[in-house]
N, CA, C and O of each residue as an XYZ file, in Angstrom:
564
protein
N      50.300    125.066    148.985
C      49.278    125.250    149.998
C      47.880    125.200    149.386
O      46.897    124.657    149.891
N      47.943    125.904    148.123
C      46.457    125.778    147.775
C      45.746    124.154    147.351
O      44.544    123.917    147.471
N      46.672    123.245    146.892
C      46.497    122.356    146.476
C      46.082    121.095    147.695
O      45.521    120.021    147.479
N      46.570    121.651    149.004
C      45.743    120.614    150.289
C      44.186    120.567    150.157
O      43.844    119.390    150.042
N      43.085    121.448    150.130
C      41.936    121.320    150.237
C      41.787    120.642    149.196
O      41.458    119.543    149.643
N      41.813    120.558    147.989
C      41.847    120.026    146.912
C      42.272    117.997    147.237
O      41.531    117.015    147.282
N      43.344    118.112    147.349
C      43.623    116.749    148.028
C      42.595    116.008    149.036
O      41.990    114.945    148.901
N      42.612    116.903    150.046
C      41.476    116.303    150.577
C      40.072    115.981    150.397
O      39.592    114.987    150.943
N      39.345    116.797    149.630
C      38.154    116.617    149.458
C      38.334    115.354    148.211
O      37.477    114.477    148.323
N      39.294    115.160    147.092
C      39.640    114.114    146.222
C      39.661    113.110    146.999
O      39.028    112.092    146.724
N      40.674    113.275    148.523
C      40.829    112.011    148.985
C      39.443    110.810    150.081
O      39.336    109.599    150.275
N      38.397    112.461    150.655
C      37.250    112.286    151.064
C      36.494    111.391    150.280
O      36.260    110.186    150.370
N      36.105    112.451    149.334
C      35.151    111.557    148.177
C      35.301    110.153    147.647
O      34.303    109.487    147.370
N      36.658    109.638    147.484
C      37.282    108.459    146.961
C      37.777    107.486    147.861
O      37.802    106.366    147.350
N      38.152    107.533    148.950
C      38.652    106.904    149.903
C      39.557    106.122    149.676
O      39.715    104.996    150.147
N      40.534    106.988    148.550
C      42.217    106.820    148.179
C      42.859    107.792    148.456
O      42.455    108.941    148.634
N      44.100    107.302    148.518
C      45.277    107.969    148.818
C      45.356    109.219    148.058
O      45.241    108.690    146.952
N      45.470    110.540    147.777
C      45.080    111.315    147.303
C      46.771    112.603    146.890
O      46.839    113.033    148.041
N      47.724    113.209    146.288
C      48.626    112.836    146.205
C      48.982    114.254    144.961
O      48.311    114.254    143.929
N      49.886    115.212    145.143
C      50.281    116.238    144.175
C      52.254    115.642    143.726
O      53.311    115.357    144.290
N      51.741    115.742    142.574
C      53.510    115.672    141.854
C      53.689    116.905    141.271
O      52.830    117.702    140.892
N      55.064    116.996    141.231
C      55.407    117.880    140.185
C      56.980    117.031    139.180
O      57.887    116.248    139.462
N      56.634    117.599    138.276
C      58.118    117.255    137.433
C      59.226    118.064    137.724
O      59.043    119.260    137.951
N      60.675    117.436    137.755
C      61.771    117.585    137.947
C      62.518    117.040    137.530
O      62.875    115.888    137.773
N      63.037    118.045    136.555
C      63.697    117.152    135.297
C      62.812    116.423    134.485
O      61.764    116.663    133.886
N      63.949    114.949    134.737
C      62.811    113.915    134.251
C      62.190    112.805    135.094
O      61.758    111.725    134.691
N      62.231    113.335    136.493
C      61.619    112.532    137.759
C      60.111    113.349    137.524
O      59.748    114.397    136.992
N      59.614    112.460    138.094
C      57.905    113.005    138.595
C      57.902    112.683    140.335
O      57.930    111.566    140.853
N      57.863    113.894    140.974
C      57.949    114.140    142.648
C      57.010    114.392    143.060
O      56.347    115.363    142.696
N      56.590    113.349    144.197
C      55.317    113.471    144.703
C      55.649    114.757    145.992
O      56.574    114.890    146.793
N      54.574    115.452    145.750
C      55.434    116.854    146.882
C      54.620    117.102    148.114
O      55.130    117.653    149.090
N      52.956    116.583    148.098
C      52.036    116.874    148.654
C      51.084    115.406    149.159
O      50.747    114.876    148.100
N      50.628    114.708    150.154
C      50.091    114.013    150.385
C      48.647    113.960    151.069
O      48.681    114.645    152.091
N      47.738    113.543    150.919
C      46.837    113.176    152.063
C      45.941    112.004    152.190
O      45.274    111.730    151.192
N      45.809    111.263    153.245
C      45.465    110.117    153.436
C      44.020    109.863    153.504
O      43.594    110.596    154.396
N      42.870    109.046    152.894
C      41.470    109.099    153.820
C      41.245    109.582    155.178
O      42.183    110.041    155.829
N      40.474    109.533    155.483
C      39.800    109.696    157.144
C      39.269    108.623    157.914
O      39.419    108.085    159.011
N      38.443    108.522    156.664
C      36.984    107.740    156.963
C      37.179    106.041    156.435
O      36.322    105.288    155.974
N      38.493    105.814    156.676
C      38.347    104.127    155.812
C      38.884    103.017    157.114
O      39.321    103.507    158.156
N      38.813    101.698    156.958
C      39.323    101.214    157.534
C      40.786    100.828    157.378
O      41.490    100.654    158.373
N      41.347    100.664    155.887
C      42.544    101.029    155.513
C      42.500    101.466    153.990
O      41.530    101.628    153.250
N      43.860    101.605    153.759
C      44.319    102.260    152.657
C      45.886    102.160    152.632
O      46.664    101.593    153.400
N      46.168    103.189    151.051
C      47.557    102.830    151.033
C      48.599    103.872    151.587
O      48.579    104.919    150.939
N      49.367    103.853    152.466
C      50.435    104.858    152.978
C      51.444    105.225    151.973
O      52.201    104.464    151.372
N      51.336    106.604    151.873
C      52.357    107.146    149.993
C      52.939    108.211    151.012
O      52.286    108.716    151.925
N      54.271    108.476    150.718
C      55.249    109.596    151.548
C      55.606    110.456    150.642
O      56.012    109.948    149.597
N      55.581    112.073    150.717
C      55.760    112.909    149.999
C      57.157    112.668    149.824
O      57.738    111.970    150.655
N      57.885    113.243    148.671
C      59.668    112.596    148.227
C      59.678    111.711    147.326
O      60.567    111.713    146.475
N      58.507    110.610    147.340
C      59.321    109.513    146.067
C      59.289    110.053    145.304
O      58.612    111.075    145.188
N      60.371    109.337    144.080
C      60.430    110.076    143.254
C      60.500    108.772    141.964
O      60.994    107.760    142.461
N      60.172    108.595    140.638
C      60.273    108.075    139.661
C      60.637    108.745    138.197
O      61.074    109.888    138.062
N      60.405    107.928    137.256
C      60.733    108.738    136.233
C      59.839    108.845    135.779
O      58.886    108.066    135.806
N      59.991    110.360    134.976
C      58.524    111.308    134.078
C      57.036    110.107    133.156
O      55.816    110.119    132.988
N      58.432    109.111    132.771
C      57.921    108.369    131.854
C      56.747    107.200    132.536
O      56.024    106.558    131.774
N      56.691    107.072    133.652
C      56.060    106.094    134.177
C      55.047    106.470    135.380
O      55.203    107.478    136.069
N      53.909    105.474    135.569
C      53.186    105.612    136.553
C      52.278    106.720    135.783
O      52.412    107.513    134.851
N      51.229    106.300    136.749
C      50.070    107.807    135.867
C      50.131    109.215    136.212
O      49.889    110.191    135.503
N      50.630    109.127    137.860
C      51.552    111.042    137.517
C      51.890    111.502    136.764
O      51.618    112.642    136.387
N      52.912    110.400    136.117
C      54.635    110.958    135.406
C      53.602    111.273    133.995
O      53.696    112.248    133.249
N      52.793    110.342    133.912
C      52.103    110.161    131.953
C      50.786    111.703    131.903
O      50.347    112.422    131.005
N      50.532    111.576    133.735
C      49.600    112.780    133.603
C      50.589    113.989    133.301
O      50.140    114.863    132.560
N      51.954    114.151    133.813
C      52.263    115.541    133.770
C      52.735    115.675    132.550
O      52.672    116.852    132.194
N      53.438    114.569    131.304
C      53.644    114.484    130.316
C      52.124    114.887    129.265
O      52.187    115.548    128.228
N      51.423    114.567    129.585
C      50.139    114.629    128.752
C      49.492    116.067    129.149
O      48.539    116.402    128.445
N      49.814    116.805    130.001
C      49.717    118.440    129.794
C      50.825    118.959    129.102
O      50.565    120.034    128.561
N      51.393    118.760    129.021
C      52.737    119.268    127.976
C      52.321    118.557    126.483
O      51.751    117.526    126.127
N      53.039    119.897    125.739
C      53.393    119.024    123.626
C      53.585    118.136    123.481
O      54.428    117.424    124.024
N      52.599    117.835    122.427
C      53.504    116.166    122.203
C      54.771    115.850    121.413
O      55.274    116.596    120.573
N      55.193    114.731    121.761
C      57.072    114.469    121.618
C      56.839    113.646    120.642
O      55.828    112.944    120.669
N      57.631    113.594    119.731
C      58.198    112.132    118.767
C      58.546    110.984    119.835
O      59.564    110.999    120.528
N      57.584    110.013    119.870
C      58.436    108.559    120.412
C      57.690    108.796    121.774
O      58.200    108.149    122.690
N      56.898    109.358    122.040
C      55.818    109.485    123.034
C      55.459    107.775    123.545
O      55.910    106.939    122.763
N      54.898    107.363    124.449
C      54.232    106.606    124.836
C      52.667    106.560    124.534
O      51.999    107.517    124.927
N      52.130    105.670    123.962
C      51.129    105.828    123.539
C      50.167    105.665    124.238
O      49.030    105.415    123.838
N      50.717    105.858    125.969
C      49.450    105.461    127.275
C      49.592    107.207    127.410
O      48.647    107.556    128.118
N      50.429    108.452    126.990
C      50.614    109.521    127.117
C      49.782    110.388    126.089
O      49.406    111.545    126.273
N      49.622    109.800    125.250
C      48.591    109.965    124.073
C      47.245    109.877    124.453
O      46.572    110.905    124.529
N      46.826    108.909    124.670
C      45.724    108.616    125.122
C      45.185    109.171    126.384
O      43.973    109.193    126.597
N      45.972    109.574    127.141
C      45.977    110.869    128.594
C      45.836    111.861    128.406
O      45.483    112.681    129.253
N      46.115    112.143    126.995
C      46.101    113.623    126.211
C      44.485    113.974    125.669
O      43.861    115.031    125.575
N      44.159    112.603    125.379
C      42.807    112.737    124.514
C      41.914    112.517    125.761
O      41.043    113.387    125.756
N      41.802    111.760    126.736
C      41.019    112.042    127.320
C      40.868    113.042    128.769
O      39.885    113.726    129.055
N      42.081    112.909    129.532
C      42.189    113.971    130.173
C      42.795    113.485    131.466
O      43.163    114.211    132.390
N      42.871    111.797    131.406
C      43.691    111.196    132.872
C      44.532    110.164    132.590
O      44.682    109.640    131.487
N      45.007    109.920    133.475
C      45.993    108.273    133.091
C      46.200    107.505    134.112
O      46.171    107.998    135.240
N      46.457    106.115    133.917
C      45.938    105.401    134.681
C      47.197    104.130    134.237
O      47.608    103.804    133.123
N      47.594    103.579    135.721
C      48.789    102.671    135.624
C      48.531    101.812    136.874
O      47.865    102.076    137.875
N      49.342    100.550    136.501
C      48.940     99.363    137.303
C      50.178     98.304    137.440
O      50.485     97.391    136.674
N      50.840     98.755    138.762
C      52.357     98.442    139.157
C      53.653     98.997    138.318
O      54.700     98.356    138.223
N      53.387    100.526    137.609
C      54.442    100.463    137.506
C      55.425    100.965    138.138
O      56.532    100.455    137.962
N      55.277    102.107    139.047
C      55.597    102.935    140.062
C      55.883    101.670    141.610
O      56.872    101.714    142.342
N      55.145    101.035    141.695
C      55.328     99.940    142.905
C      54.369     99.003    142.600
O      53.293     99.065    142.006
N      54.862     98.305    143.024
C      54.472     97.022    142.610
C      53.105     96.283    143.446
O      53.343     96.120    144.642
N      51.946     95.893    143.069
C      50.931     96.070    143.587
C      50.015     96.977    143.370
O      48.823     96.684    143.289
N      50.470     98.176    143.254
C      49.578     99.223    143.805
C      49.547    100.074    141.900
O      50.440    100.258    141.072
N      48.078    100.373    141.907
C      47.351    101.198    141.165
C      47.238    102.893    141.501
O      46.918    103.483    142.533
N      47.610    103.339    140.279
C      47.337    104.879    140.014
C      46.277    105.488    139.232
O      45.820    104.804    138.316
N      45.609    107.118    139.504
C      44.763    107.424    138.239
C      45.396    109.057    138.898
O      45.650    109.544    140.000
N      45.441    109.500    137.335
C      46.196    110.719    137.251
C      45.867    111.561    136.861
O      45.301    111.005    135.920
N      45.556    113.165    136.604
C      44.797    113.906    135.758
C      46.358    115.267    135.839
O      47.144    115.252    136.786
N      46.424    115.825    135.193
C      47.502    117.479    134.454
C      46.671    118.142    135.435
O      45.514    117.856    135.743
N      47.705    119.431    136.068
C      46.904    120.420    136.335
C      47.463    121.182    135.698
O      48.683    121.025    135.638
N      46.885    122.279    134.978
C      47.073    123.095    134.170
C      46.673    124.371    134.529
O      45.558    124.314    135.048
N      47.059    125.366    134.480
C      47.432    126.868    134.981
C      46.194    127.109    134.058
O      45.604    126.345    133.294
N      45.942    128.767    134.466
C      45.268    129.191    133.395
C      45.925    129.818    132.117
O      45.279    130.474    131.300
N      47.231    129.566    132.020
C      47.908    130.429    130.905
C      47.993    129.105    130.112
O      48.216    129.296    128.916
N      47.867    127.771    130.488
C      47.732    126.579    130.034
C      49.081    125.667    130.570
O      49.138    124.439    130.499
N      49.570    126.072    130.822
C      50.895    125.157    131.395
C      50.622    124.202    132.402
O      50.027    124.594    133.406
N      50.990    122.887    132.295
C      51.004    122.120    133.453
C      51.732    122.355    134.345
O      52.932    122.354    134.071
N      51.344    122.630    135.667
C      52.029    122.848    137.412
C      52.048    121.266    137.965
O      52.868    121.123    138.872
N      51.523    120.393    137.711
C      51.744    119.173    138.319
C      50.750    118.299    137.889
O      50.252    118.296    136.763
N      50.506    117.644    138.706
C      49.537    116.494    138.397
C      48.709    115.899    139.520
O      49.477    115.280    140.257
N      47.354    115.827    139.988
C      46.834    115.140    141.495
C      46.642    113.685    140.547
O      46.417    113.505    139.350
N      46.852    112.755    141.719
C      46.837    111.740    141.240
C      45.926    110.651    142.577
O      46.146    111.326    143.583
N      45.419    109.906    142.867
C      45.191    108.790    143.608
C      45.974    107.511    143.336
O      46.001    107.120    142.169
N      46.622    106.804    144.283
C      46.982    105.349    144.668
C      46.241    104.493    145.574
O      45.667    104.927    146.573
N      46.255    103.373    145.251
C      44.967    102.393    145.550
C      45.479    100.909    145.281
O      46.132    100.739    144.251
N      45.243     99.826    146.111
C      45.091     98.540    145.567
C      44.149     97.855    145.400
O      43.289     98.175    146.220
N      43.767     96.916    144.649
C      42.899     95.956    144.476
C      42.047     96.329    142.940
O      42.225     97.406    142.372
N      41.124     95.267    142.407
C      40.705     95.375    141.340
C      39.229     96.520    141.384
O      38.075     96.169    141.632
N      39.706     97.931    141.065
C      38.832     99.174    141.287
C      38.869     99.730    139.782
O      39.859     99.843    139.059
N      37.483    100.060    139.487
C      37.094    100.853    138.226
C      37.716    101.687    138.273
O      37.505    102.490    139.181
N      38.850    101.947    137.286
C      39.421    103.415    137.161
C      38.636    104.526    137.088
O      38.790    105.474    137.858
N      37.781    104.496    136.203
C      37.511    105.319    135.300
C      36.195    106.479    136.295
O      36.204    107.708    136.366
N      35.319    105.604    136.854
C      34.882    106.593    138.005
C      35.573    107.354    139.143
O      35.066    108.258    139.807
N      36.838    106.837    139.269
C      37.515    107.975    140.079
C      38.701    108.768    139.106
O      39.668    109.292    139.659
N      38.581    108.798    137.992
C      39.471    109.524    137.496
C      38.038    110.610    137.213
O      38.293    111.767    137.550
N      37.128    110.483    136.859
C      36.106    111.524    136.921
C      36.871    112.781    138.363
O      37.342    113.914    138.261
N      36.709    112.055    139.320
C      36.937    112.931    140.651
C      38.266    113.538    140.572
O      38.568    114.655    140.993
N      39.239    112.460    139.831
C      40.929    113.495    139.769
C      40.244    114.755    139.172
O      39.805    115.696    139.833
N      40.220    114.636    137.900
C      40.126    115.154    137.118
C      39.405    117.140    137.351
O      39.723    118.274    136.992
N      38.183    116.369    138.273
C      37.439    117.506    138.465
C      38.354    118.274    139.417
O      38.477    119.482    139.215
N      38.930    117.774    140.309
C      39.943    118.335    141.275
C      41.616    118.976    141.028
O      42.377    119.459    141.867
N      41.757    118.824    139.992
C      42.583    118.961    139.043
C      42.676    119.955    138.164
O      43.702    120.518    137.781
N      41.328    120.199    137.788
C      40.742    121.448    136.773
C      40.959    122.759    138.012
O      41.611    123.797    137.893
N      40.345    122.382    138.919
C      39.438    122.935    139.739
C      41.159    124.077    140.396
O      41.326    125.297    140.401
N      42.112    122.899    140.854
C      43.235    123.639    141.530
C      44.072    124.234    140.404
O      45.014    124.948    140.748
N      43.769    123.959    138.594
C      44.784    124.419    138.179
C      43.844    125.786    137.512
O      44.394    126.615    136.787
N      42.603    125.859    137.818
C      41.872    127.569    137.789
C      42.410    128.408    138.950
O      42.457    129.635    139.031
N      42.827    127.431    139.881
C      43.298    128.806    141.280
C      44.592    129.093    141.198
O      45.172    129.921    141.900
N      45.020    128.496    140.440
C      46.812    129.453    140.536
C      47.158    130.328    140.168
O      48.319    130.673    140.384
């Protein structure tokens, strides 16, 4: 519940699909959704899919709040050092992700907000916005 306002104002500001996972097992489950308002379209994401940990920028965001592993992915590494991750068809085909950890205050990752999007879009200014939204819901838990 706490993580809807959060979604939305991510999904306001960005006018992407806006989107909470959590890990299970070794699936990454999208559990929480919300759509723009204000666009003429966008992409429709249904809470339930599910993929594996290892893929898509959820799965690499919720991996990259957690220790690092021997034999890591080195797009999980690099999510680690800077603070988001970012994937391009691997989760579905077409469609673009940017991902940021949410992290508790005891430091543990609780999930991951992420945005989905198509077309050729600067990651890197809306992973600013995961990110901040991300921090922001994993100080309120």
């Amino acid at each position: 519940a706490i993580a809807g306002r959060h979604l939305s104002h991510l999904a306001g500001a960005t006018e992407k699909t806006a989107f909470l996972v959590v890990r299970h097992g070794e699936e990454a489950v999208t559990i929480e959704v919300v759509e723009p308002l204000a666009t003429a379209a966008h992409v429709s994401y249904r809470p339930g899919l599910r993929h594996p940990v290892d893929r898509g920028a959820p799965g690499i965001a919720l991996l990259s709040g957690e220790a690092p592993r021997s034999g890591e992915r080195r797009e999980v590494t690099l999510a680690r050092t800077r603070g988001w991750a970012s994937s391009d068809g691997e989760v579905i085909d077409g469609f673009r992700a940017v991902a940021a950890p949410v992290i508790d205050p005891t430091g543990a990752c609780r999930g991951a907000l992420a945005l989905v999007f198509a077309g050729d879009v600067d990651a890197a200014p809306l992973a600013g916005h995961v990110m901040a939204e991300a921090h922001a819901l994993g100080e309120g838990i």
